[in-house]
C-alpha positions in Angstrom: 0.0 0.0 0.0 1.4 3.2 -1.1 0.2 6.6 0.5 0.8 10.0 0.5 -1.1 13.2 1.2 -3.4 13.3 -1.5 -3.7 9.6 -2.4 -4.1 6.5 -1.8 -3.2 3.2 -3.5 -4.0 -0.4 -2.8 -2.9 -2.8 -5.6 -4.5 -1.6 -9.1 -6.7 0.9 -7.0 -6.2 4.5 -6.5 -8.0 6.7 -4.0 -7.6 10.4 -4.4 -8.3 13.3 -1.3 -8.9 16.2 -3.3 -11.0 18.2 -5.8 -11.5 17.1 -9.5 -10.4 20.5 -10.5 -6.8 19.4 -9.7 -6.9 16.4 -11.1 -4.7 16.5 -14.4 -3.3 13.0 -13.8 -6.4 10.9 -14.4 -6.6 9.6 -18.3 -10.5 10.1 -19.7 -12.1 6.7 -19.8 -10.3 5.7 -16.4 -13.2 6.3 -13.5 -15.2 3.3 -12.2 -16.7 5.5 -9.4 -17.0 8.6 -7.8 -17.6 8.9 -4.5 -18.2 12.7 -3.5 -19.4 14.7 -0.1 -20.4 17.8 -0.7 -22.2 20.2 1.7 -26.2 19.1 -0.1 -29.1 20.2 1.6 -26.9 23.5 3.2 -29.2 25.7 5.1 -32.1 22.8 5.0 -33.7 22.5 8.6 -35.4 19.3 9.4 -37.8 19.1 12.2 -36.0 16.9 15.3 -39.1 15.0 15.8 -39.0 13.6 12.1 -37.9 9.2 12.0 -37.4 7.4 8.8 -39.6 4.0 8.9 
């Protein structure tokens, strides 16, 4: 397992920690997945009485 600040790699896997606007390296056609976590629902206020069933 290789590592560094902004990646990760685990045999033929890579992991990258940062944004897609920096991210030169990556060939088109290479991406399996894309896992993202941006801020959705910002400023959304959910009642605190509220249960998923």
């Amino acid at each position: 397992m290789q590592e560094s600040s902004k990646m990760l790699v685990i045999g033929n896997q890579t992991v990258y920690f940062k944004s897609s606007e920096e991210m030169n390296e990556i060939q088109d056609g290479t991406i399996d997945i894309i896992i993202t976590s941006p801020p959705y629902n910002r400023g959304k206020h959910y009642s605190s009485d509220s249960k998923a069933e």
